[in-house]
N, C-alpha and C positions, 0 to 999 in steps of 0.2 A: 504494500500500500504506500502511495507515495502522497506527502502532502506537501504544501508551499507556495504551489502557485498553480493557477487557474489555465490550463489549455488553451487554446483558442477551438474551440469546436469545429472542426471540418465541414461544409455543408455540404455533403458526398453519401450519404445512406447503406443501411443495413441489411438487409436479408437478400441474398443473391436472387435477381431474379431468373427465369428459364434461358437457360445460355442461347446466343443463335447459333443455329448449326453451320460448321464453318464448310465448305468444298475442301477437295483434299487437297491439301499444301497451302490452305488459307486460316488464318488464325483470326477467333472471335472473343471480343473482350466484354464482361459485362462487370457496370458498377450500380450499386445498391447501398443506398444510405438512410437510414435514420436516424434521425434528431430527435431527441425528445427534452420535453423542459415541463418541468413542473416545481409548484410553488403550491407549500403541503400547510395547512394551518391546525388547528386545535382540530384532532379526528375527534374528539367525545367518548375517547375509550377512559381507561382508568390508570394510564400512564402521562407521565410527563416528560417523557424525554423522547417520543416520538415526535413532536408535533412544531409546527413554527422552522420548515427548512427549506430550503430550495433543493432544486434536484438539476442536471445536465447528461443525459446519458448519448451516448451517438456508438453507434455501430454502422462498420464501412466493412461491406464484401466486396470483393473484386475476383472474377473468374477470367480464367481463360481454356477455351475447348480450340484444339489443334489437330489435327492429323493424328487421331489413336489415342492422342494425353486431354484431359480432365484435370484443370487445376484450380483452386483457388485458397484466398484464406480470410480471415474477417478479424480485423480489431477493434476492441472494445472499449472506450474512455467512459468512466463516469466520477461525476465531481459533486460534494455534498457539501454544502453550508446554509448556518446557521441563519435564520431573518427572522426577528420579530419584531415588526415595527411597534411604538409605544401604542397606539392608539388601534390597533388590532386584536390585542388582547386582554386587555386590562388588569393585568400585572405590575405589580411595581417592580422597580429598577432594582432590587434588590434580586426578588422570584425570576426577573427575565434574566439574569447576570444566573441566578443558581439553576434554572432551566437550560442556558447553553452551558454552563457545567456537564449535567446530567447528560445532554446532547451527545457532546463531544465524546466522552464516560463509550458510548455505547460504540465507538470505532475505536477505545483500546486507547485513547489520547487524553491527556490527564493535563488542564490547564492552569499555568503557575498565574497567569495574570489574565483577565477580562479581554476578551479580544485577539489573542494571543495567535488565533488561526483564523485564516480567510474559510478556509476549506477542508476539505477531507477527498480524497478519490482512489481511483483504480483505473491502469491504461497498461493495459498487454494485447497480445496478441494473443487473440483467446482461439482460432480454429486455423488451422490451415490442411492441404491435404492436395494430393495429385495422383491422378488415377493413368492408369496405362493398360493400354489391350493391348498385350503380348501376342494374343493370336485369336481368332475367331472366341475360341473357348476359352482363353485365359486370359485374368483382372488381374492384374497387379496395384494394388491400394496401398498410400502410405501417409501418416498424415494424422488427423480426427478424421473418426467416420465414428456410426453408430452400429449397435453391436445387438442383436436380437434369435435367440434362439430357440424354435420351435414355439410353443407358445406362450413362452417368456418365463418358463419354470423355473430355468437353472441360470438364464442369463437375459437382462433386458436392458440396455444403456442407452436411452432413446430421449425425445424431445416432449414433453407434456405441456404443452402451454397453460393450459386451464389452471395447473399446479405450480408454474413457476419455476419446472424442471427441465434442466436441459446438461444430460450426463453421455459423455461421447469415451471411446476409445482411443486414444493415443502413441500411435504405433505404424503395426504393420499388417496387411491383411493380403490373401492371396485366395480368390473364386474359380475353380475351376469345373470342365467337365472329360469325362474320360469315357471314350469307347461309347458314346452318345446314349447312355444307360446310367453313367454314376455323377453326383453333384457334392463335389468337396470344395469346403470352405474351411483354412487355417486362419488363425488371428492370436496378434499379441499385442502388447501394449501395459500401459496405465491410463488410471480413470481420471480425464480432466474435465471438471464442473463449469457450468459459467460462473464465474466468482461473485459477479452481484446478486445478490438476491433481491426476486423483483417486488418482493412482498413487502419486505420491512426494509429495503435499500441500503442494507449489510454487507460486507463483505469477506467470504468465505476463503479458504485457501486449497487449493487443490487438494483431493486425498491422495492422490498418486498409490494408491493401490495398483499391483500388478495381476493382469488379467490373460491367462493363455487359455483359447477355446478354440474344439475344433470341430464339423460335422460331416458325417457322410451320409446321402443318401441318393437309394437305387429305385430305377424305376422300374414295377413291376410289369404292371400291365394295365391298359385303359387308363392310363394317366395316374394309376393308387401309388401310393411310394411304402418306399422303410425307411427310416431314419437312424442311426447313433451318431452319439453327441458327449462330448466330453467338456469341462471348465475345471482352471485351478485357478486358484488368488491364492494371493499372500499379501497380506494388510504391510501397509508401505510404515506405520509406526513402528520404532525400536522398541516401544516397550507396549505393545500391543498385545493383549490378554490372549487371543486367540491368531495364534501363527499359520493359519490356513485351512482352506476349503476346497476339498475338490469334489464337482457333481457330478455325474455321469446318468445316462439313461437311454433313451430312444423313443419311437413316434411310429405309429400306423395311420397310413390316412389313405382312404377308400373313397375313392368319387365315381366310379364308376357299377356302381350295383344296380341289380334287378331291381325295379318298383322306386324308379328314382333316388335311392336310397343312396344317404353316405355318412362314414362313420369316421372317428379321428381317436384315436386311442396313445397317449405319453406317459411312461410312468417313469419314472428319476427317482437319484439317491445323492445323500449328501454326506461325505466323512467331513468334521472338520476335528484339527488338532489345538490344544493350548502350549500356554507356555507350563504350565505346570506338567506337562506330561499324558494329561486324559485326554479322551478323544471322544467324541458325539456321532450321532448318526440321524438322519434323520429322511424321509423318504417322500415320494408323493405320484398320485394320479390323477389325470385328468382326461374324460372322455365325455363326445360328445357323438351326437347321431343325431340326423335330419331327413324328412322325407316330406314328401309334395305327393297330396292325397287329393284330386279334383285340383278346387280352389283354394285349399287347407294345407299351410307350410307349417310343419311338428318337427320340435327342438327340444331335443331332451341332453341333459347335460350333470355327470357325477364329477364331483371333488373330492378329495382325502387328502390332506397335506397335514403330515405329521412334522413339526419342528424344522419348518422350510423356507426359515427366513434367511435371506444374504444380502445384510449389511453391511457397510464400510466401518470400521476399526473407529476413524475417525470422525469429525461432527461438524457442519457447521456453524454460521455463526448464532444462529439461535437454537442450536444443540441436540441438533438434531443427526440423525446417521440418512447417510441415503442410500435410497436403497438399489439393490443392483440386479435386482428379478422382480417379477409381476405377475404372480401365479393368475392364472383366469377369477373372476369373484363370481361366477354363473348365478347374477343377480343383472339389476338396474346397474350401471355406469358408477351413474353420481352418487350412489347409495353410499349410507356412514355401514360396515358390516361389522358386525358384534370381533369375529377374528377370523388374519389375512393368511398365517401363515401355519394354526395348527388347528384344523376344521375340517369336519367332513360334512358333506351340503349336496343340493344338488336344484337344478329349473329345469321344470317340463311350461315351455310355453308353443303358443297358436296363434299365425296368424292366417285370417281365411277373410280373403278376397272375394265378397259375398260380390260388386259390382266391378266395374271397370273407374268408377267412381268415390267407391265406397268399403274402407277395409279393417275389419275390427280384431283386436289381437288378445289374448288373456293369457297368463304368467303366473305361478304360483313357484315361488323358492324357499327355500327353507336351509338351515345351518345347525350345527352341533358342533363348538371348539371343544377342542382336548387342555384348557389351562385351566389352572387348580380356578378359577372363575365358572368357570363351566356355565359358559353362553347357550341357552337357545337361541332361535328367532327363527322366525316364521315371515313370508311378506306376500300374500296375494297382492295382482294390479294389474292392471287394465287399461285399453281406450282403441279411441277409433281416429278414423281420419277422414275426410271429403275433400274431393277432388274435383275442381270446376273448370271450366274457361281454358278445355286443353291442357289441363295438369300446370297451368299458370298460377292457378291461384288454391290453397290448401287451408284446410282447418284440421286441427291434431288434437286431443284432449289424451290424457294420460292421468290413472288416478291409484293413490296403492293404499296399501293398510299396513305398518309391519308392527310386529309386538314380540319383544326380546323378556328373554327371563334369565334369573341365575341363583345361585344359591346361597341362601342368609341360614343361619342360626335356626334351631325350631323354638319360637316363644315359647311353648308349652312348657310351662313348668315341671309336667311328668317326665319329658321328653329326654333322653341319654344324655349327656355335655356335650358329644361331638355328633349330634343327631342336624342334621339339614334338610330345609324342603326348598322348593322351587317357589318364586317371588318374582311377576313383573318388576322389572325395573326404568323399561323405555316403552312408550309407542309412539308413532310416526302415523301419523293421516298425513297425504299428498297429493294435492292435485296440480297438473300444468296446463297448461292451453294457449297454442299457438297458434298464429291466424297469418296468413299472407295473401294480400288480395291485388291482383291487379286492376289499378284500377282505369288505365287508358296510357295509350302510347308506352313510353319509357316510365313513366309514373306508379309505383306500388306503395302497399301499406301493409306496416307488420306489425303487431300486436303481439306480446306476451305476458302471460301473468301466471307464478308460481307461488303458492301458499304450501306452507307445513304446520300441522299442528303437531307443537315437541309434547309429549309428558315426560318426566324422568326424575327418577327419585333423588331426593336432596335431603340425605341423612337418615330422617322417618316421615318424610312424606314425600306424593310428587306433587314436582313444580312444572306446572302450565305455562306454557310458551306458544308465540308465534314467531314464523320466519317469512317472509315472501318477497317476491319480487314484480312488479309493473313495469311493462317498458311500450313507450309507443312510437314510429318510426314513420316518415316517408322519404322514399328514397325516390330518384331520376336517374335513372340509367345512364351510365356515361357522364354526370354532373356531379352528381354527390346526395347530400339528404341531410335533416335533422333528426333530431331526436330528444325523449326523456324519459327519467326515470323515475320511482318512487318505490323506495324500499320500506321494510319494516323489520324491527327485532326486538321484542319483548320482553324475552329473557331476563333480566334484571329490571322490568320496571314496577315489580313491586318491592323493590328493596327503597326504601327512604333516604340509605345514606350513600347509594349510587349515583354517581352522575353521567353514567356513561350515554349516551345519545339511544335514541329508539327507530326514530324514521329520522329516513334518508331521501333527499331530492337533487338531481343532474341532469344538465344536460348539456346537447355539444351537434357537435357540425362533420362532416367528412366532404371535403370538396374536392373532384377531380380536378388538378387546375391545369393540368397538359398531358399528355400521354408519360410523360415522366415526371410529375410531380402529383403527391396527394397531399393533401393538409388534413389534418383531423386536429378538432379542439373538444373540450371537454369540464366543465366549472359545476361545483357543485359536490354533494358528501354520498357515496356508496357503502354500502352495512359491509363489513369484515362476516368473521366466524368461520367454521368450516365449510373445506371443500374438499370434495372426494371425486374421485376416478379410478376408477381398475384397482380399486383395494386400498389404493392412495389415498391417505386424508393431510391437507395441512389446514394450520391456521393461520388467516389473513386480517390484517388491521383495514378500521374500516379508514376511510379514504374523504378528506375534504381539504378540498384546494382547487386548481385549475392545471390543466394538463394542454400543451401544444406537439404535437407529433406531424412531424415533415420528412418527409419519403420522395428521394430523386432514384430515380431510373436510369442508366443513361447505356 
């Protein structure tokens, strides 16, 4: 981390976009930049030393595609300081002097005098990478690239935007095919993170854990395959509890059966060692099957993962481990699941395409973990969808029930000392509903709104909650569009001596302004809390200030 002095920010942008394809002996170059700037005030949570900062982050990709090579790389600046003007917050001189204290405190910088730092930041070269086709059938990769095996059991190092995640391999990778039947893929490397985090605007330092994985698979027949697949790590820390993992296993995957039928079957195993000398084991399956009956698409899917977690040794800056596999959670997506890594579960869901118009689906999953906790839960859910005006315009509704249990104590006075019964602890009502309408020419209108009702026990009772979200939109095709939001989170509002905020209001603009520039703005507070995906939950602070994001092309 480097601090002292303020960059000048590049106006040159971030995320590569689709290379042009060059003729052979002709070289094509593309640049991508984002800018982004934001100015963060009192979020309403129940901290003080998030709040009152400015932000400057920019990310510049630049590729080039040649005759056979594939290359680029993307660097990353971001710069954080403190801003509380007097009349913004109503703090005295004293609290706004010990609040950029605390500020500061939270990037590891400890202030002898008032004022003492402009800024805080991070600027490296956070990806680069060149690709090479050795020969029809062979990839030569070297560089970051992302790193994914089977269905993310034993290995998954990939891009999660919704969660703020973006963990790559760093190294060397070689794809091949052999005798136009087998598909092997080797890779090694260490694990490098994006070091900001895009949550709370921390900054993390690589885990450089080392990573060797490799896969073979043959094709049968009709397109079904076999798989095996091997991984080892060894945590990159010297005094790291646990000095290694290695997973191993394989995959059946059937796409061509009688009566439309196809089935996916992986089971894996995991040794890891300590420093002390013991060793652990721990295993897992995952199998699904599909089949299309008339109008009627049936999806049935079993988990078992016994003690199948692969985390980094190390943490970042809000101390957390990341993680480096993603078992299937054969639920909802966004679902919070009682447990990721030792549970056995399973969804039988339906979708039947009663119209060409009109398509309604139901879902029932269910879970049992193996931790001295011992989770049930349960979650029917449902919805449908309509389809108008040429599949232009859609309505979607989605609605679930889940109710989780575990085990407490038995009150009963007669009852053994170490007697336990089953006790709700959580339940989830959820409904969403999403609307897209065209409304004429390049003009459409989008609607969304999600509500959850939490209950969830808080000590000896449960405490009732809401969560939701409102958002309404219209867009012009090729121009851009506005928009706003209106959140809500209840959770704390019957506490007296909370001051955390409840609803939330924003909104903001996307302007196409040329084929190689978009503008996006953004003013106003969105609700934090959790967020979940594929097993994934983190937590997000909620967000008020105004946000500018500028994206060239060229």
């Amino acid at each position: 981390m480097k601090r002292g002095f303020l960059p000048v920010a590049t106006l040159l942008a971030a995320l590569a976009v689709r290379p042009v394809p060059a003729a052979a002996g002709d070289t094509a170059y593309t640049i991508t930049e984002t800018l982004i700037a934001e100015w963060l005030w009192d979020n309403g949570n129940d901290q003080r030393n998030d709040d009152y900062y400015w932000d400057i982050k920019n990310r510049l990709n630049i590729g080039i595609l040649a005759d056979g090579i594939d290359a680029g790389f993307r660097i990353d600046t971001a710069s954080f300081g403190y801003l509380e003007p007097a009349w913004i917050s109503g703090d005295t001189e004293q609290e706004r002097l010990q609040r950029e204290a605390d500020w500061y405190e939270r990037y590891g910088v400890t202030q002898t005098t008032p004022g003492e730092y402009s800024h805080v930041g991070d600027y490296r070269l956070e990806r680069g990478f060149a690709k090479v086709q050795l020969t029809p059938d062979w990839l030569l990769t070297g560089g970051d690239f992302y790193a994914h095996i089977g269905r993310g059991l034993i290995l998954s190092l990939r891009k999660v935007d919704e969660l703020g995640l973006d963990s790559a391999l760093r190294g060397g990778r070689v794809d091949g095919r052999i005798a136009d039947r087998f598909d092997v893929t080797v890779m090694g490397g260490v694990v490098n993170v994006t070091n900001v985090d895009e949550r709370y605007n921390l900054i993390s330092e690589d885990p450089l854990d080392i990573v060797v994985a490799g896969r073979v698979a043959a094709d049968l027949w009709g397109g079904n395959r076999l798989a095996l697949h091997v991984m080892d790590l060894q945590p990159h820390l010297a005094d790291a509890n646990q000095t290694g993992t290695v997973g191993y296993g394989g995959a059946l995957e059937f796409l061509d059966l009688p009566y439309s039928l196809t089935f996916y079957a992986e089971a894996d195993g995991l040794h890891r060692s300590f420093e002390s000398g013991e060793t652990d084991d721990g295993w897992a399956l995952y199998a699904n099957a599909g089949a299309k009956v008339g109008p009627v698409q049936l999806l049935l899917e079993y988990k078992e993962y016994h003690e199948f977690g692969i985390l980094s040794e190390g943490q970042d800056a809000t101390h957390a481990h990341w993680p480096y596999n993603r078992p299937p959670t054969a639920d909802l997506e966004d679902q919070l699941i009682e447990s990721e890594f030792d549970v056995r579960g399973g969804r039988l869901k339906a979708d039947w395409e009663i119209f060409d118009w009109f398509t309604v689906f139901a879902a029932f999953a269910g879970a049992d973990d193996f931790t001295a906790i011992n989770h049930d839960a349960i979650h029917p859910y449902g919805g449908l969808e309509f389809r108008w005006d040429e599949g232009q315009s859609v309505a979607r509704v989605v609605a679930g029930y889940r109710r989780a249990w575990d085990e407490v104590p038995d009150p009963d006075p007669g009852a053994p000392p170490d007697a336990l019964i089953r006790e709700l602890y959580r339940t989830l009502v959820h409904v969403r509903f999403d609307l897209q309408i065209h409304v004429w020419g390049p003009l459409s209108l989008q609607a969304e709104v999600l509500d959850e009702e939490w209950s969830e026990r808080d000590i000896d009772k449960m405490l009732d909650y809401r969560r939701g979200t409102a958002a309404l939109s219209l867009d012009w095709a090729g121009i851009g569009g506005v928009y706003g939001t209106f959140e809500w989170d209840t959770q704390f509002e019957g506490n007296p001596s909370d001051e955390r905020e409840h609803y939330f209001g924003a909104g903001g603009i996307q302007w196409f302004a040329a084929d190689w520039l978009t503008v996006r703005g953004r003013v106003g507070s969105l609700r934090g809390g959790r967020k979940c995906l594929a097993g994934v939950c983190r937590t997000f602070p909620p967000f008020d200030g105004m946000r500018l994001e500028v994206i060239f092309r060229l």
